[in-house]
N, CA, C and O of each residue as an XYZ file, in Angstrom:
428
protein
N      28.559     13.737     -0.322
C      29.249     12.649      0.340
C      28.418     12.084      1.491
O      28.276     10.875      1.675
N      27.832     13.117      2.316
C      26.798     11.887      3.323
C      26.176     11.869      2.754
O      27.045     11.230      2.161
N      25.250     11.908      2.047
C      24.356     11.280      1.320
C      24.350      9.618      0.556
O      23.544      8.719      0.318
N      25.821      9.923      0.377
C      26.334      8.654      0.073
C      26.111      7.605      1.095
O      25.702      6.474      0.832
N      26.461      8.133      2.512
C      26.770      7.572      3.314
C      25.659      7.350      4.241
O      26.002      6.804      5.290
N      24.511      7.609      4.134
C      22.963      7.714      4.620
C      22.941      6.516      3.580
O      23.117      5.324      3.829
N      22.658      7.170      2.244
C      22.196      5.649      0.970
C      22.833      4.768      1.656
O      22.108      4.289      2.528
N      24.584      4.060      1.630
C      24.980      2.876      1.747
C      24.193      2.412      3.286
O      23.763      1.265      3.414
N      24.085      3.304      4.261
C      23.593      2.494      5.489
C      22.016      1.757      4.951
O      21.869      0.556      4.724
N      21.072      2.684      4.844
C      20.074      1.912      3.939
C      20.185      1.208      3.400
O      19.725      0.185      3.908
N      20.875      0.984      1.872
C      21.153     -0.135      1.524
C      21.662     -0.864      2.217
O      20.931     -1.829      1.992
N      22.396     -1.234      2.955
C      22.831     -2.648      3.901
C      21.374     -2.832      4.743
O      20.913     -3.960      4.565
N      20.756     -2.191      5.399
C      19.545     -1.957      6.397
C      18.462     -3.069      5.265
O      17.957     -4.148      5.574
N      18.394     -2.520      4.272
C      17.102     -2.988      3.647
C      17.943     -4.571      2.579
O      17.301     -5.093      1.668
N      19.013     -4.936      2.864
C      19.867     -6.043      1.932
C      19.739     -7.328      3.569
O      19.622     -8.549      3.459
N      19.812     -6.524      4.960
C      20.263     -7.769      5.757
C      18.663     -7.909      5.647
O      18.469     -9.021      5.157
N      17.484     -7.298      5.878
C      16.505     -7.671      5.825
C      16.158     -8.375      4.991
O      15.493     -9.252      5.543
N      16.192     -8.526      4.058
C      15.763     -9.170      2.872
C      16.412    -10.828      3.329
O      15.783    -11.866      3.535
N      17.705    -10.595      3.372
C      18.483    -11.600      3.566
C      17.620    -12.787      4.924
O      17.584    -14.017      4.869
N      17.069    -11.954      5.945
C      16.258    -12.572      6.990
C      14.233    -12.729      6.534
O      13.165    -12.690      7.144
N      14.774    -12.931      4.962
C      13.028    -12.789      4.709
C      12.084    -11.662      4.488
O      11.127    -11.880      3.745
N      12.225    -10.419      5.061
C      11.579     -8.919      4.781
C      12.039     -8.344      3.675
O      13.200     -8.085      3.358
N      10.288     -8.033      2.692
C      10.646     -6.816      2.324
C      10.521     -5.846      2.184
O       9.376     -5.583      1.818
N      11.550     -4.508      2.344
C      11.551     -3.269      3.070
C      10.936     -2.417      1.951
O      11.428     -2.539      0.829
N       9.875     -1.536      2.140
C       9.963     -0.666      1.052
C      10.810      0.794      1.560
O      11.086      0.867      2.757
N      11.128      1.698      0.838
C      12.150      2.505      0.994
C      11.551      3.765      0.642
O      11.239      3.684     -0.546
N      11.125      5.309      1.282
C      10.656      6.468      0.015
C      11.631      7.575      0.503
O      11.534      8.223      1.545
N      12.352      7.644     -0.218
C      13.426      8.964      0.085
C      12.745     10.093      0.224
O      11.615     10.061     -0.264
N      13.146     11.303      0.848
C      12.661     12.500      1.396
C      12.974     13.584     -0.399
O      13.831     13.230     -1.210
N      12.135     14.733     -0.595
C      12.640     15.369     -1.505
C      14.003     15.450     -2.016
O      14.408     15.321     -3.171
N      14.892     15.788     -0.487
C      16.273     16.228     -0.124
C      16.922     14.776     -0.108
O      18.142     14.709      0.042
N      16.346     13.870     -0.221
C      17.549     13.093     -0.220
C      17.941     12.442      1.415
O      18.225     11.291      1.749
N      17.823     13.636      2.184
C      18.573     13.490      3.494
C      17.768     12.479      4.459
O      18.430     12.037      5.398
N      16.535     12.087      4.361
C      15.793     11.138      5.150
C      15.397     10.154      4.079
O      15.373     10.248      2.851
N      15.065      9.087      4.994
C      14.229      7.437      4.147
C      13.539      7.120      5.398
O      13.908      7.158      6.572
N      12.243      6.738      4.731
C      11.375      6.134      5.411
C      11.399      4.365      4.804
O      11.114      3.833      3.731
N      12.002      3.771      6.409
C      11.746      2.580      5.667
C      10.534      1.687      6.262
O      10.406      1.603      7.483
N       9.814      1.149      5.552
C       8.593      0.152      6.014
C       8.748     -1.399      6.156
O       9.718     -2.035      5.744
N       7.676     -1.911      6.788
C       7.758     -3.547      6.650
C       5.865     -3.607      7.024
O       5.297     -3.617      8.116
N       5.357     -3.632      5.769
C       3.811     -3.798      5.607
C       3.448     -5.053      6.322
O       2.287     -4.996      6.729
N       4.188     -6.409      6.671
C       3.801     -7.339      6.849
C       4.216     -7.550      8.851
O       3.788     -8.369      9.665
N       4.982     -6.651      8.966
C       5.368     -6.089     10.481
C       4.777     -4.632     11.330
O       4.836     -4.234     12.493
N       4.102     -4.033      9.847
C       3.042     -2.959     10.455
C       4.386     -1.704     11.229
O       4.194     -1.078     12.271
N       5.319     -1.646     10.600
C       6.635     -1.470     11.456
C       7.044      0.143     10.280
O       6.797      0.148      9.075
N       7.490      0.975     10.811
C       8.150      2.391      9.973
C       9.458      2.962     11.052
O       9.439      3.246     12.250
N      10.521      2.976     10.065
C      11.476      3.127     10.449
C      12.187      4.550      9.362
O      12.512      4.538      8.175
N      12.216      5.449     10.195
C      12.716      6.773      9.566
C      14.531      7.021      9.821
O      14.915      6.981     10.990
N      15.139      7.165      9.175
C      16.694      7.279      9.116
C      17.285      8.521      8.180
O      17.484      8.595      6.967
N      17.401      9.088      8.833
C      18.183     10.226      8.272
C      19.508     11.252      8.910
O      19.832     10.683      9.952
N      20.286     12.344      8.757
C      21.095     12.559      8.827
C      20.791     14.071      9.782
O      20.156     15.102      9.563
N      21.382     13.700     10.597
C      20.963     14.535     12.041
C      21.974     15.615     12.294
O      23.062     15.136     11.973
N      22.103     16.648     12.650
C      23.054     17.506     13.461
C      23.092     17.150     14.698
O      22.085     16.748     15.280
N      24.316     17.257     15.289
C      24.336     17.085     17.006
C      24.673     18.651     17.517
O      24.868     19.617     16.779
N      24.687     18.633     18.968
C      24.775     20.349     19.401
C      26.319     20.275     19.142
O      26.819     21.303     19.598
N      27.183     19.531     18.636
C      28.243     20.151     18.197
C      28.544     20.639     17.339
O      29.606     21.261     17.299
N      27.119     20.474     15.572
C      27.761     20.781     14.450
C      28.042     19.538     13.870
O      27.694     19.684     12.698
N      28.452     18.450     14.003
C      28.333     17.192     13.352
C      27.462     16.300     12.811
O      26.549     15.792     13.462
N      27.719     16.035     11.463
C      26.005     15.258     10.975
C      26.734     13.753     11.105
O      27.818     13.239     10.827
N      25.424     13.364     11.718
C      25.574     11.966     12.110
C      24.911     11.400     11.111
O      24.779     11.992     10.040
N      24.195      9.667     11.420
C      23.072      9.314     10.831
C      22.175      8.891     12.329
O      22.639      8.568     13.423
N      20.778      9.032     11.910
C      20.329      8.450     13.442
C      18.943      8.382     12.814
O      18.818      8.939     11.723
N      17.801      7.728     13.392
C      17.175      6.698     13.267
C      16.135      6.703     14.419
O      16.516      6.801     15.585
N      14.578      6.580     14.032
C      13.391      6.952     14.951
C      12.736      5.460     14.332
O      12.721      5.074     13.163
N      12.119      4.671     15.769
C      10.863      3.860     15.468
C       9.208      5.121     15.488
O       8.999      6.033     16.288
N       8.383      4.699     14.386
C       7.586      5.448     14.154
C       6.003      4.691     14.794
O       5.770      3.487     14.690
N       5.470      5.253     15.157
C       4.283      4.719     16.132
C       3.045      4.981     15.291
O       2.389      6.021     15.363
N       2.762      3.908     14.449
C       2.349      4.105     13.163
C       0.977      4.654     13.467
O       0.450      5.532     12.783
N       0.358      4.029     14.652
C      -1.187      4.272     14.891
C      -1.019      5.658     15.191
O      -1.728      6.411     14.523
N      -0.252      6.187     16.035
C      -0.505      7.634     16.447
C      -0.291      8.822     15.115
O      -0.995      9.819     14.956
N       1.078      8.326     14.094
C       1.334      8.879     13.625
C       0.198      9.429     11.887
O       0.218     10.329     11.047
N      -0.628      8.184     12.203
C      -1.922      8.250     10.978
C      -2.874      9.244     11.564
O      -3.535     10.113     10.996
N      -2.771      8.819     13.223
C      -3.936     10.082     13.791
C      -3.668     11.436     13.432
O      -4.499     12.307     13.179
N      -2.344     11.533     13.436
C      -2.199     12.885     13.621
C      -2.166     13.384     12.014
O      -2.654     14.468     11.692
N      -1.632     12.615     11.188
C      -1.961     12.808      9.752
C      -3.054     13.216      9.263
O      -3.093     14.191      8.513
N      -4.277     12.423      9.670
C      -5.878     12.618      9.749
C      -6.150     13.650     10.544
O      -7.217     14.163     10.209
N      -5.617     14.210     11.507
C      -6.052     15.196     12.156
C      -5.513     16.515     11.561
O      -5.416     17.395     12.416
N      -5.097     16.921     10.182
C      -3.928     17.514      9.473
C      -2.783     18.106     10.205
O      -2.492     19.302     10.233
N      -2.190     17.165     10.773
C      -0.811     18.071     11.379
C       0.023     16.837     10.078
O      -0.351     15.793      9.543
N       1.210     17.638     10.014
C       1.639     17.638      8.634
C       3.425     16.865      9.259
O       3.142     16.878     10.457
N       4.095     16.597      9.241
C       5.278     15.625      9.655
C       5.919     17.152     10.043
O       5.887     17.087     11.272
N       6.298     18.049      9.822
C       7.096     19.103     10.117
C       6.377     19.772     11.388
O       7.124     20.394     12.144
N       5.207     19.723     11.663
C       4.422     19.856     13.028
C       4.615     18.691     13.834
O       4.601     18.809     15.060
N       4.751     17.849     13.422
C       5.078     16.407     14.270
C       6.080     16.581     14.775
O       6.134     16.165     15.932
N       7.339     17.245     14.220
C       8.482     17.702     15.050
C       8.555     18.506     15.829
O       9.276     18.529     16.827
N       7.431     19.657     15.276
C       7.647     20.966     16.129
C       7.238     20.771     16.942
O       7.732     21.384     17.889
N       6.150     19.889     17.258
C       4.916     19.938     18.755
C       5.698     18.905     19.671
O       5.963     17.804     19.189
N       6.041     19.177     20.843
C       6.606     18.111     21.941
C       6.160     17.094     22.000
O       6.743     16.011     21.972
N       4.531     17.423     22.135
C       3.757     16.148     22.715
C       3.742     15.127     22.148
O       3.828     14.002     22.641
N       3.559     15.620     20.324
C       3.403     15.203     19.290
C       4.519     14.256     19.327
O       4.372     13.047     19.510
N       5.557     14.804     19.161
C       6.799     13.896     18.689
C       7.090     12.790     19.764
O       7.492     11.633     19.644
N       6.717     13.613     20.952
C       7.191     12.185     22.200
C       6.211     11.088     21.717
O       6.669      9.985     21.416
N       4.684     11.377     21.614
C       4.146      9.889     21.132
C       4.169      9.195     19.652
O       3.575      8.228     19.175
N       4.948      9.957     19.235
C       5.002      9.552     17.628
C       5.884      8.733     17.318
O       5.678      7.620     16.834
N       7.484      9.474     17.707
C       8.947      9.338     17.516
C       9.393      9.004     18.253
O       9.249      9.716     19.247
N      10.288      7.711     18.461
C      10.937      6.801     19.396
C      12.646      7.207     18.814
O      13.000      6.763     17.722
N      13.564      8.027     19.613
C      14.684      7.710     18.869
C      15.521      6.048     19.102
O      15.419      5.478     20.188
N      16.147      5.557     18.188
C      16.289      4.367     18.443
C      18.363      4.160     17.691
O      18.959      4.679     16.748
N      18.650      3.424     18.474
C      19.905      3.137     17.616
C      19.769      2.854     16.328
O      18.711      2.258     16.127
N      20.437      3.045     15.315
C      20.357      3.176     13.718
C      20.827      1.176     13.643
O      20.379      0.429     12.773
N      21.444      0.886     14.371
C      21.814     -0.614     14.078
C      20.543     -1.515     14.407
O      20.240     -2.571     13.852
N      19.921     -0.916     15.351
C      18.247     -1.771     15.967
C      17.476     -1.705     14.893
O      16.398     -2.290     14.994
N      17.746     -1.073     13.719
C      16.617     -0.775     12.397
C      16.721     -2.108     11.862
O      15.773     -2.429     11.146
N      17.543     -2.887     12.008
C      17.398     -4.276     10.702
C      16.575     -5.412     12.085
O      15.908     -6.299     11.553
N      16.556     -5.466     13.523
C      16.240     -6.182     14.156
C      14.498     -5.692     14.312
O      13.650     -6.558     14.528
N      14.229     -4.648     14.214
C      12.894     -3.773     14.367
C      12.243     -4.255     13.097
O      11.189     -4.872     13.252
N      12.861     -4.013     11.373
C      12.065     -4.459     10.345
C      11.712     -5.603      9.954
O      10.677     -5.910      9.364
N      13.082     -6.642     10.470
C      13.229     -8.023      9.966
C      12.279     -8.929     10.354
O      12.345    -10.096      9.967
């Protein structure tokens, strides 16, 4: 059921874009539970997936991705699951961002 509910936000995310001219490419995570969405012509990556809060509640929530840093560190082999683990890493990588700012960020 969230999964459902991760997909439908995406789909609307990547339908208003389109609707304003962009188009989004989309690559779902193994699990399903994250999407990376792009805009090649905005140089722009927008990651959305389904978060725990410290209460136990899965939300959906939503990171601007800092594409230059995040290729460095790719090239440098740290691997996206080190990108989380390392502080430094993630503060210059990962922007958390409101999940509704994703169609104004890609479009």
């Amino acid at each position: 059921m969230k999964n459902k509910v991760l997909l439908a936000k995406v789909n609307n995310i990547v339908s208003v874009c389109f609707e304003q001219g962009s188009i989004i490419q989309v690559t779902p995570s193994a699990s399903k539970n994250t999407f990376i969405l792009s805009n090649k012509n905005r140089h722009r990556i927008i990651m959305i997936g389904m978060l725990t809060t410290e209460q136990g509640d899965e939300v959906i929530g939503a990171c601007d991705v800092n594409v230059s840093k995040f290729l460095w560190a790719s090239t440098e082999g740290f691997s996206i699951d080190d990108m989380f683990r390392e502080s430094g890493l993630y503060t210059d990588i990962f922007n958390i961002i409101p999940v509704d700012s994703a169609i104004e960020l890609l479009a």
